[in-house]
N, C-alpha and C positions, 0 to 999 in steps of 0.2 A: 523427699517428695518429688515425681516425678513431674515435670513442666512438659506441655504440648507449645510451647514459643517456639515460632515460627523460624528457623535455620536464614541468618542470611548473609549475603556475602557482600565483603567490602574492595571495593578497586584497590584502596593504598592496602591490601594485605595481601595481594597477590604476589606469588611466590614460584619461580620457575621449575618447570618437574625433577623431580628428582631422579628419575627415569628416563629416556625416550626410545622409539620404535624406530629402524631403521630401512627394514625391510619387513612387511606383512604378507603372508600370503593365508590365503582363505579357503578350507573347501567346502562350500556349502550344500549337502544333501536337503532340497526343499519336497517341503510336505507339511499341507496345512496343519495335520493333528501333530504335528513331531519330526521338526525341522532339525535336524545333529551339523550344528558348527565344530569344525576340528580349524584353528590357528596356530599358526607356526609363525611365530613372532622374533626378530633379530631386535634384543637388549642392550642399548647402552647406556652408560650414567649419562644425566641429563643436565643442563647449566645448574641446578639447587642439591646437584648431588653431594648425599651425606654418607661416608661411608657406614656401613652396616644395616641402612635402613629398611625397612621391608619396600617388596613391590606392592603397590597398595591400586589395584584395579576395582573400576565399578561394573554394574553388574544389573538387571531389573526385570524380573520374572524368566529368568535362567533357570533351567536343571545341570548343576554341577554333574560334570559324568567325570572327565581326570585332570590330572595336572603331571607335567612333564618339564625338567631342563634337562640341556642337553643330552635326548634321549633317556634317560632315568626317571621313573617317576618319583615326586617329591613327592614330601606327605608333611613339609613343616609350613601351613598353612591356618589360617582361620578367613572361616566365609558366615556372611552374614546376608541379611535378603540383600541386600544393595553393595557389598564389598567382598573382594575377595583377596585379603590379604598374604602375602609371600613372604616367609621370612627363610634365614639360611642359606642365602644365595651366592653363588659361587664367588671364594674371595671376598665376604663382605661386600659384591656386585661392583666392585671394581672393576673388573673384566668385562667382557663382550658377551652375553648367553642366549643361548635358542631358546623359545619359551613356547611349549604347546599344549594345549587348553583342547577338551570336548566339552560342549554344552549343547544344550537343546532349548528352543524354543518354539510357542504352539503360534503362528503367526493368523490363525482360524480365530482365534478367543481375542486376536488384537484390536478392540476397536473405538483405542486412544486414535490409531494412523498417524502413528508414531513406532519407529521399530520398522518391521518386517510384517506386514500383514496384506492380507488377501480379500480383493475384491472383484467379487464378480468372475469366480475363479481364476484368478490371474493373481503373482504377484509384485507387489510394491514396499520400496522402503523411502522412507523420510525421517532422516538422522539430525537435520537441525531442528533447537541448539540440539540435544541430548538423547537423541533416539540409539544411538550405533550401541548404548549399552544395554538395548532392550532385543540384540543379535548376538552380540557375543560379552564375554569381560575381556575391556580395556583402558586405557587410560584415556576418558572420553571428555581430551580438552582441545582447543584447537590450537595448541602452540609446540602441538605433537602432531610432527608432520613427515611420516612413511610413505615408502612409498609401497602399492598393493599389485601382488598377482593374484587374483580369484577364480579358481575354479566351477563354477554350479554345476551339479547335476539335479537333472528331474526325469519324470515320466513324460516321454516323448508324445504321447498320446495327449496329456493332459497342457504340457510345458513345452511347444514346438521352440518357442523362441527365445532363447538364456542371452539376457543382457546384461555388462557391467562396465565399469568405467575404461576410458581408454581407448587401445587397440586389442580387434582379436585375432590371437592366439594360433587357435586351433578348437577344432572341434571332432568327438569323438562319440561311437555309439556305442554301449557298454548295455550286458548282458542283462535278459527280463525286463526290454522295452525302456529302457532310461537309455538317458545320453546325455551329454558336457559340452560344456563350451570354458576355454580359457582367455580370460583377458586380463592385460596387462598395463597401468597405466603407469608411463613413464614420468611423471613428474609426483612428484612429497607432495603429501597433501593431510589436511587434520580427518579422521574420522568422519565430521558432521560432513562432508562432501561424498561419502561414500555411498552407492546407488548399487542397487541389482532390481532387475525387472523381468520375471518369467511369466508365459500364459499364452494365450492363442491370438494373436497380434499379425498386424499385414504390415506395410509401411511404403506411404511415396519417398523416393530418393531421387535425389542430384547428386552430381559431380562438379562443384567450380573448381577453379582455377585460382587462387590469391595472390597479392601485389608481387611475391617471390616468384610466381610462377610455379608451385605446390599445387596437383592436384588434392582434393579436397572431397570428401563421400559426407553428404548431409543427408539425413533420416529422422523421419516421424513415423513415431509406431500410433497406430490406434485400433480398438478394437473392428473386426474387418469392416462391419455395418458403415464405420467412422470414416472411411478412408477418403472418402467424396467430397467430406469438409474438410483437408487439410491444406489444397491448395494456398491459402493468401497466409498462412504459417509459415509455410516454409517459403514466399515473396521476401517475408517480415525476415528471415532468418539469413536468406543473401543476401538481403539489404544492409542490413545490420553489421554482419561482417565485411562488408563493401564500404560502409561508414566508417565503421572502427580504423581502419587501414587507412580510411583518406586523413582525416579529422586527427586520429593519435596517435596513429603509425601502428598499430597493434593486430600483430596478426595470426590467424588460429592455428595452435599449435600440437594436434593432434591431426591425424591420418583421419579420423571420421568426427561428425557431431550428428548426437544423437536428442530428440527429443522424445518422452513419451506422456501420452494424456490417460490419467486416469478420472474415473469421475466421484470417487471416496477421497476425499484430499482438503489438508486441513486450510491449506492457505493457496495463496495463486499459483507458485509454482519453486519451484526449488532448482540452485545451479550447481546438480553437482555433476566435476568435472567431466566432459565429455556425454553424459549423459542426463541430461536435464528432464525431470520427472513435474507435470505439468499438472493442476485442475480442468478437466476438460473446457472448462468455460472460457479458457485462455488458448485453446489451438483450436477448437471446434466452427466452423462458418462457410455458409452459404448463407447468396439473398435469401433466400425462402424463409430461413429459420436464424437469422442471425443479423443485427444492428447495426446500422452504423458504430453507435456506441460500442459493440463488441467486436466489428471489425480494427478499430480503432484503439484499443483494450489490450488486442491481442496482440497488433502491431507493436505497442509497445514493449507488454509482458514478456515477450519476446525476444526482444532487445533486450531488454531489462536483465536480464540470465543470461543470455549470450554476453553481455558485456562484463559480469563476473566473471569470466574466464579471466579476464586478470584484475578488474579491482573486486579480490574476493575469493581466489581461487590462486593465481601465482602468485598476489600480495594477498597476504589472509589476515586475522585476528588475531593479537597475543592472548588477547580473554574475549568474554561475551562483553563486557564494559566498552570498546571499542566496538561494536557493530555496526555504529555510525559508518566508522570507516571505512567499510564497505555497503553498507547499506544507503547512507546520504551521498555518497559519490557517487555510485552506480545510477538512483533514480535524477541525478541529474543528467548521467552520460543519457538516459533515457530518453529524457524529456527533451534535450537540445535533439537527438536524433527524432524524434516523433516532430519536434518544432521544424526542422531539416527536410523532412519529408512530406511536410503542408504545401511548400512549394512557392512556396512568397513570403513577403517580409509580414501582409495583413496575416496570411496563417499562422505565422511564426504568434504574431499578437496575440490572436486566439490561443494556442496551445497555453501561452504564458498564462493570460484568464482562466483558463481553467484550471489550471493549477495550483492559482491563487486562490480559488474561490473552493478547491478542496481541504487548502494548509485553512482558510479562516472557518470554514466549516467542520472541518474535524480537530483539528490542531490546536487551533488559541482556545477552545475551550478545555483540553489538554491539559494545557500550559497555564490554564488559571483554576486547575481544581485539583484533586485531592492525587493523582496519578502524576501531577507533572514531574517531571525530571529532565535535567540536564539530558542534551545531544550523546553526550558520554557519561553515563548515570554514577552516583561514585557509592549505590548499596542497590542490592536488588535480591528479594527472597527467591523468586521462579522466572528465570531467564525467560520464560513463555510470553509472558504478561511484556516484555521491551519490546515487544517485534510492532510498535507505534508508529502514528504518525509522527510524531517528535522524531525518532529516532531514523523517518523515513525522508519524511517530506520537510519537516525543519531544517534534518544533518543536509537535502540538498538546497536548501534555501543558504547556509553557510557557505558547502562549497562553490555554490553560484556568487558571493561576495567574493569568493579569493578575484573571481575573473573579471567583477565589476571594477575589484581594487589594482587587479597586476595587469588587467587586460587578455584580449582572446591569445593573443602570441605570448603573452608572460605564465599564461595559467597552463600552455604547452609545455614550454619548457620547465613549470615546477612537474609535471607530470611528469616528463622525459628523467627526470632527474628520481623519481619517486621512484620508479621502475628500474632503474642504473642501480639503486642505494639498496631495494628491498624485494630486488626479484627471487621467489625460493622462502620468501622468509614472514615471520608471523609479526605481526608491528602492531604500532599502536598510534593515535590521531596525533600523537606530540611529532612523531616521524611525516606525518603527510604534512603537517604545517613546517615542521622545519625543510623540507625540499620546496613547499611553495618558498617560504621565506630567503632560502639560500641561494634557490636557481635566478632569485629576482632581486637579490640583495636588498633584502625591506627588511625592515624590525615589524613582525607582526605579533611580538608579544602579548598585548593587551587584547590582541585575535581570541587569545584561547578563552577569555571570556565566555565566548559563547557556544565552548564545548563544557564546561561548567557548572556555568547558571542557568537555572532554568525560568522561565517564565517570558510574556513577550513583552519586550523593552515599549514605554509607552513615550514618544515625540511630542512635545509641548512646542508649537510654534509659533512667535509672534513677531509679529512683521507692523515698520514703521518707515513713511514714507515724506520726505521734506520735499517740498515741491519748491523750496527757495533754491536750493541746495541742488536740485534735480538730485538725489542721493536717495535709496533704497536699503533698509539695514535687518538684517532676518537674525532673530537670535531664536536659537534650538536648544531645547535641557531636554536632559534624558531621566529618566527612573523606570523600576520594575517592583510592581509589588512583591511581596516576601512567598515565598512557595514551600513546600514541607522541607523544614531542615533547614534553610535558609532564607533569614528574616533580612538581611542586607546584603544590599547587589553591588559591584563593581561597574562602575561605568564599560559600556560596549564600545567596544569600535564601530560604528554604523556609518556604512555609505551610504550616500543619499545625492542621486540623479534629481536636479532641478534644475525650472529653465522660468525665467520671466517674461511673461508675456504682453508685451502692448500693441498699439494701433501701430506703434512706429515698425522701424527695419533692427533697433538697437537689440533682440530680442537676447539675452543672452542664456548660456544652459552651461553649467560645471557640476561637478560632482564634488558633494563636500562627502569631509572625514568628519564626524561628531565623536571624540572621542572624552570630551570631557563632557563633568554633568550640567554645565553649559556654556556655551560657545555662540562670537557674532560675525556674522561677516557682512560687510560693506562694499552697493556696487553703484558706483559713481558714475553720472550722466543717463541717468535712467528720465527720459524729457516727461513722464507722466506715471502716476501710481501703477503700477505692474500689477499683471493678474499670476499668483504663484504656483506652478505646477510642481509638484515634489513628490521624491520617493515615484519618481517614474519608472515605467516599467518594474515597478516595485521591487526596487535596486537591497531592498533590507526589510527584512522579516518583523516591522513593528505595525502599529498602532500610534496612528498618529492627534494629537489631542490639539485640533484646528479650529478656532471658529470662524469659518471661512462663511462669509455671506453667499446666498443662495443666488445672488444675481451674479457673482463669482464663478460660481460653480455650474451654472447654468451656460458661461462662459465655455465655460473649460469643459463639459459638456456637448456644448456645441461647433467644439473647433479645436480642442489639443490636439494638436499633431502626433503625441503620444499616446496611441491606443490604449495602453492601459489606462493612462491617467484619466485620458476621454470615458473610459468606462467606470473609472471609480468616481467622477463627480457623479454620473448616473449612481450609481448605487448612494453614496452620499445623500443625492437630493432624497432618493427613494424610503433610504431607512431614517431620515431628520422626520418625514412627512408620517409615515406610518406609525412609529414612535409617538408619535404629535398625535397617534388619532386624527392626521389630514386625509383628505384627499386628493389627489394630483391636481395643482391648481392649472387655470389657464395656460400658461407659460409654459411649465413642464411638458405638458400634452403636445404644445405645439413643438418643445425640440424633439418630441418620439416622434410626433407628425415628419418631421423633416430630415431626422434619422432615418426614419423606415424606407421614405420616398430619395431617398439621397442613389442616384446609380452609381459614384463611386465607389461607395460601401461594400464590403465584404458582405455576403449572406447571413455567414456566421459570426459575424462580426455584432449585424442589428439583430440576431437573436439572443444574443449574451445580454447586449446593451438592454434589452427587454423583458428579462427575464432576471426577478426581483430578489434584494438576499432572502438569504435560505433564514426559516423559522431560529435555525438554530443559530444563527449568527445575530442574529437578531436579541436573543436570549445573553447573549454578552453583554450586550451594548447598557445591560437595563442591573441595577441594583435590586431588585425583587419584582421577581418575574409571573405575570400570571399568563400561561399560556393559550387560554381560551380568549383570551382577551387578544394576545399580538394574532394570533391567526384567525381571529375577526377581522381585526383592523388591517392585517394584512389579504387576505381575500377580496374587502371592501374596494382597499383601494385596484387593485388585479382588477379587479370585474368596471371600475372607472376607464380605466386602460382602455378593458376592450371596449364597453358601451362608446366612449366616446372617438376611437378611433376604427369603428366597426369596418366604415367605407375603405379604410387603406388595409386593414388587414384581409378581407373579401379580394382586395385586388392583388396581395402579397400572393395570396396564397395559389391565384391562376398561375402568377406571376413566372413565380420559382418552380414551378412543375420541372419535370424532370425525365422526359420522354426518353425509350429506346430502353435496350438492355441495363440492367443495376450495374452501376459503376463504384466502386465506397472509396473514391480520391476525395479530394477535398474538398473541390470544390463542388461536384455534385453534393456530397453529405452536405455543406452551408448548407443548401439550397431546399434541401430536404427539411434539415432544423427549423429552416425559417416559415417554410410552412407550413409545416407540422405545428409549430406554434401559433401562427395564424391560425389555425385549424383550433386550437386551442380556445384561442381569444376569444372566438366568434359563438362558441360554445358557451363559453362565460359570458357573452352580452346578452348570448339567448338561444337558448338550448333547443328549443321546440321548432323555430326555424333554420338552423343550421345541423338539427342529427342526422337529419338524411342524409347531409354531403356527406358526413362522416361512416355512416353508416355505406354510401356509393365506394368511398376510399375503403372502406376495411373488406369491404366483398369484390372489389375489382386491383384490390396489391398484389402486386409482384413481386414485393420483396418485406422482410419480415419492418422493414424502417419504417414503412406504410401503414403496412398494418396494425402491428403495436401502438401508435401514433394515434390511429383513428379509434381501436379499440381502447385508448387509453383518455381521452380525450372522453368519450362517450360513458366509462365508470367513474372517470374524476368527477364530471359537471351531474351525473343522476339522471343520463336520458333513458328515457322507458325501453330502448333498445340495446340498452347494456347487457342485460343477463342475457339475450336470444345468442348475441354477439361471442357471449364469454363461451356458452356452451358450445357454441360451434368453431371456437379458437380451441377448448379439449380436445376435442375430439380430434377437428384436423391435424392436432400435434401430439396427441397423446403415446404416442410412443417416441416422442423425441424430449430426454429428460432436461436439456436444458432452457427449453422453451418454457415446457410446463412449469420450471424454476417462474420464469414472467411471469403465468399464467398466475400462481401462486401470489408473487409477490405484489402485482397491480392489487388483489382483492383487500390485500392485509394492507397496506399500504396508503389507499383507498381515503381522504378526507372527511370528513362530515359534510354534507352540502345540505340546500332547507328539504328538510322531510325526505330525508336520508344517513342515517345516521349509522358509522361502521360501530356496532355494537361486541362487544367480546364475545356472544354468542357464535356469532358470525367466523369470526376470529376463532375460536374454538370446533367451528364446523370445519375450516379447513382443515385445520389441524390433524381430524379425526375422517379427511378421505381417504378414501383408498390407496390415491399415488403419494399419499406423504411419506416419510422414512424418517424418523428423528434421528437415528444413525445416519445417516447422510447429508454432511457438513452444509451444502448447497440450498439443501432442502428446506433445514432447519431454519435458514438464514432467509430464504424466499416467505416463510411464515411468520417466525418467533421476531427474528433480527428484523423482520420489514417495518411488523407491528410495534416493535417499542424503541426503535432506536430510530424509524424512518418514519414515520407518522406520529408525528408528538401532539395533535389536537386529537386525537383520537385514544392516542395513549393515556393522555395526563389527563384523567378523569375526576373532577371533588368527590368522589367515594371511593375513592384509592382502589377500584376493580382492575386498571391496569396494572396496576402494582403487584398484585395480586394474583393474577396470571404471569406477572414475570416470578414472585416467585417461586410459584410451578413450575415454570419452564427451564428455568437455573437449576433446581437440584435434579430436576428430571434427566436435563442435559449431562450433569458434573458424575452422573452415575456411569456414561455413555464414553462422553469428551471432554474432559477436563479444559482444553483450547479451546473449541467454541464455548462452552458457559463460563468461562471467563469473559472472553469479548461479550459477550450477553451482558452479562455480570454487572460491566460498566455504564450501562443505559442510566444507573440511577446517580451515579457518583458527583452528578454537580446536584444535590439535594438540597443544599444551604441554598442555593439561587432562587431558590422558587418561593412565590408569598405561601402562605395558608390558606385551603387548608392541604394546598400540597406536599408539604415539606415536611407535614408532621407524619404522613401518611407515604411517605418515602424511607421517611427513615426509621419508622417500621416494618414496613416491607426489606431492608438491609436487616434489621436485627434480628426475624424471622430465620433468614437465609444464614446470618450470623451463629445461630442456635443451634444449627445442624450439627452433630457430633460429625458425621463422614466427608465432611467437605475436605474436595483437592487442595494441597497448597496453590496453588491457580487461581481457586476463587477465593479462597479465604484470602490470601493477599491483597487482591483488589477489595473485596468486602469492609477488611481490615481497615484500608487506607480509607475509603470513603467513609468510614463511622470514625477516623482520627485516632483508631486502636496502634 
């Protein structure tokens, strides 16, 4: 009887190839209906070689055309839709052998955007994880690491500009209007890093200079229209490499770097080597048409790729079970360069909050439902469904403790030593902790914890003070709830930054280790009960279980020296209150009163601090969740906020103005945030006397930060000037696609306010205008992705119609993109959270979508996992 169970793969079976590739060379004849790959591949036995085995390559909507070694065609083969197995090989494949392959693929019909496929007449490829076998058959793992010459030809008419990795070559014009270009990149690399890019493309270029004294040719391709937004891309791109150099000595090791922006692209952007292939929404910016937010975005994303060039690209993956290790390292190299470039210690704080406020907003709900998985997962059905927060933003919360624990100079030198031990070569998270461990001489054994277990470790902290004694004594226990597959946890190693605070000068701050499941420490001569700030700077990825009194926290609130901590008693007081069904009492009002009006303050500093958790973080905090209920009670109190602090937000908002040409540094953007949110406020105390301003700001902006702002401002709160406003932000943008993405996404997005309600109707009219594209990853996401994964009072309906529309929109998708209707997919997977009558009418809207005969493994995986299948 034949079974449809789901294929899955486990880390301890992982087995080295029995094969590997030495030299590739490619020639690719492109042509959307009928693409002919011929390879010419140099064979050697691989570390699992077993004599007489077959070559066993993969393979994914190929036209087998031949098969050739050296020079002879073979014919002792078997091929199946996805393999194409070699048997007979010279010497039992003892030897060295030439191996070359014709196939064809139709990259017009591809529109996973995955492979080799065509947008907007131009083409694109995206190989991670497992695209490269949807181009040619190979052994499409990344611990098989070739190095490639690739040839393209195309139709010079249609294909002026053949890009691929590396250095090029040479270029040649060949007879009936085609021509070639050769490139050649000099360093081993696996497959999934492998890029070409043809089509009618312009591109800004530099020349720097690097710490060696290496000239350097930096290029962005984009389509010609594009070229005018590339400027602060390619800022972000010498920066970045100017960083890298200073900070870890790391410097780019190619003759050119190339980036290009397409706007069909499944995820932010992809680093493969030398030729980094982008989503427009990550290189694309002017004021006019682009955010702070997006300038800011892309400065990263930016970075974020370019700093794969070596964690990711010269040190790579032994399997996809390691992606952490490149993935949680890189968005740390990230984040300290984006904190680097704020330009002070208070922007540094900032950058770190928001950060924070993305890991507890996407992340720990993650880590406490049906998807979660260890940093380094140890089973996985479809490597698609890893590319997580966990695997992103947790793996850098990890490697930010090596630096907490070894320091800024100790976590250098484990780097130095990473890069000495495994340049060239495919590794795994055991090798990055043993170079931190060794370069610094620590036992970080019990470290690996928390590439392991998953779920977030929860702090019990209780603190007792003798005032005979003048003595202070904190004892800390750790646990983690049980997560799929693992019902008990191993105690973590957690740092933890704390400092005690009194009237006096004694004030003191150490960093403990919490390595056992509980542990006290004792600080002697403390002359009065200390107020305790901990896990500052949010030094370890937990959840801490406090019952810190409110006139404590109002303290600490009003005066930690430590930004973060300052901002999380703020949130603290905010979500005990809201929870409560309070309203912000006296007290609280007066420390946002004296927050706001503080001129020390960062801009962006008192807008964080004023801006309340997110619904969904909210949703953790609570053992049965009703969600029209928390975003009552959380509106209620927002709208106290502004009523009662109307007068100081009216004066922020002159305040912070921002005269002269758009600048998107840092400190103008604060200044922006802060009164844009004042702009907000004043809306929510009372909409009919403050639209106008809004309405003045959205018709006299100069830059899209403004305008957005005001026009967003004016569809959240339900002023009668919304729709006039909306219609004339189409129009003025309607030919710039990723605007219209906002345009889109504010309407879906959209709250319920009184006698206004975002209805599915609504939700369904977008859906069905004209600039929508359900094939277009951005678009889908501006609509589908806004409505149920970014507006949860509006989603989470008692007649389950939301539910309902998502499962329309998942299998509508999974016909399309297997990648995005998975991320879709997951909007319902915390179902157990929510009271009735939600929860019953969730988890038939999963069982619906469960039913489908045609579903991806993509989605049925996640589906799977969220019903406990």
């Amino acid at each position: 009887m034949k079974t449809d169970l789901p294929q899955s793969f486990r880390r301890l079976e992982y087995r080295p190839p029995v094969y590997t590739f030495d030299q590739v060379e490619l020639d690719i004849a492109l042509d959307p209906a009928r693409t002919i790959v011929k390879s010419r591949i140099d064979v050697l036995p691989g570390k699992g070689f077993v004599a007489g085995a077959p070559l066993v390559l993969v393979g994914q909507d190929l036209e087998f055309v031949s098969l050739r070694i050296n020079g002879d065609a073979h014919r002792h083969f078997e091929l199946t839709p996805e393999t194409l197995s070699i048997h007979s090989l010279p010497n039992e494949g003892k030897d060295p052998f030439i191996l070359e392959i014709i196939s064809i693929c139709v990259p017009e019909k591809n529109t996973t955007l995955m492979g080799l496929y065509v947008s907007n007449g131009n083409f694109f490829t995206q190989c991670e994880a497992e695209g490269f076998r949807k181009i040619t058959y190979f052994l499409d793992r990344p611990d098989v690491m070739a190095r490639y010459r690739v040839t393209l030809q195309a139709r010079e008419a249609q294909c002026p500009v053949l890009l691929s990795n590396g250095n090029l070559l040479k270029t040649e014009k060949l007879p009936n209007g085609w021509h070639s270009a050769t490139w050649e990149d000099p360093f081993p690399k696996p497959s999934y890093l492998f890029a070409l890019v043809a089509g009618k493309l312009e591109c800004i270029e530099e020349t720097i200079t690097t710490s060696s004294g290496a000239k350097k040719l930096l290029q962005i391709w984009v389509e010609p229209h594009d070229l005018k937004k590339t400027r602060h891309a390619m800022d972000s791109l010498i920066a970045s490499i100017h960083w890298d150099e200073k900070r870890f000595g790391l410097e780019l090791d190619l003759e050119r770097f190339m980036i290009v922006a397409v706007s069909d692209f499944n995820m932010g952007a992809m680093e493969n080597k030398g030729l980094n292939v982008f989503n427009t929404k990550f290189v694309l910016a002017q004021p006019e048409t682009a955010t702070d937010a997006d300038f800011a975005n892309i400065e990263s994303v930016v970075a974020h790729e370019y700093f794969h060039n070596w964690t990711g690209n010269r040190v790579t993956c032994q399997d996809w079970f390691q992606l952490s290790l490149k993935e949680g390292l890189t968005v740390f190299r990230d984040q300290e360069f984006s904190a680097d470039q704020m330009g002070s210690e208070s922007g540094r704080a900032v950058k770190r909050i928001e950060d924070v406020r993305l890991l507890r907003q996407m992340q720990f709900p993650e880590d406490a439902g049906p998807m979660a998985h260890p940093i380094r997962p140890d089973e996985y059905q479809e490597i698609n469904n890893f590319y997580t927060v966990t695997v992103y933003e947790k793996g850098s919360e990890v490697v930010r403790m090596y630096q907490t624990l070894l320091g800024r100079e100790g976590f250098r030198k484990g780097m130095d030593l990473y890069f000495k031990r495994h340049d060239g070569q495919a590794v795994t998270c055991d090798d990055f902790l043993a170079a931190m461990a060794d370069a610094n001489h620590r036992d970080l054994t019990q470290f690996k914890n928390w590439y392991s277990q998953a779920g977030t470790p929860r702090v019990k902290v209780q603190e007792h003070y003798d005032a005979t004694k003048k003595q202070y004594q904190l004892t800390l226990s750790q646990s983690c709830a049980p997560s799929p597959g693992q019902p008990d946890k191993k105690p973590f190693h957690i740092p933890l930054k704390i400092r005690l605070i009194t009237s006096g000068n004694e004030q003191v701050e150490k960093l403990l280790e919490l390595t056992e499941p509980e542990q006290s420490w004792t600080f002697d001569n403390i002359s009065e009960r200390p107020v305790l700030s901990i896990n500052r700077d949010f030094s370890a990825p937990i959840q801490l279980e406090f019952d810190q009194s409110e006139a404590d926290l109002l303290t600490l609130f009003s005066g930690d020296d430590d930004p973060f901590s300052r901002w999380e008693a703020g949130q603290k007081l905010a979500m005990q209150m809201i929870l409560g069904n309070r309203l912000p009492d006296a007290k609280l009002i007066e420390a946002y009163r004296t927050l706001l009006m503080d001129p020390q303050l960062d801009p962006a500093f008192k807008e964080l601090a004023l801006t309340l958790p997110a619904e969904t973080y909210l949703y953790e905090q609570c053992k049965s969740v009703d969600p029209q209920q928390i975003f009552t009670a959380r509106r209620a109190f927002r709208k106290e906020i502004a009523k009662q602090l109307q007068l100081e937000w009216a004066a922020l908002y002159q305040q912070n103005q921002t005269p002269g040409p758009f600048k998107p540094d840092a400190v103008s953007a604060g200044k922006r945030a802060l009164k844009n949110l004042a702009l907000s406020m004043l809306l929510e105390a009372d909409p009919k006397t403050w639209a106008p301003m809004a309405v003045n700001q959205y018709q006299t902006a100069d830059n899209m930060t403004d305008r957005y702002a005001a026009l967003s401002a004016l569809v959240i709160h339900g002023a009668k000037e919304a729709n006039e406003c909306l219609a004339d932000f189409f129009n003025r943008f309607a030919n710039d696609a990723l605007v219209i993405d906002k345009w889109f996404a504010l309407q879906s997005s959209r709250p319920p306010v009184e006698g206004l309600e975002l209805t599915l109707s609504d939700v369904k009219h977008l859906r069905e205008h004209p600039a929508f594209k359900l094939n277009n990853p951005n678009r889908a996401r501006s609509v589908i992705h806004a409505f149920c994964a970014n507006n949860p009072a509006s989603f989470h309906q008692p007649d389950g119609s939301g539910y309902a529309f998502w499962v329309e929109s998942v299998l509508a998708l999974d016909a399309i993109n297997p990648q995005v209707a998975a991320r879709l997919a997951r909007a319902l997977d915390r179902w157990r959270l929510f009271a009735e009558p939600y929860q019953s009418k969730m988890k038939a809207a999963l069982e619906q979508v469960a039913a489908c005969q045609t579903l991806s493994p993509d989605v049925r995986e996640v589906i799977g996992k969220a019903l406990g299948n």
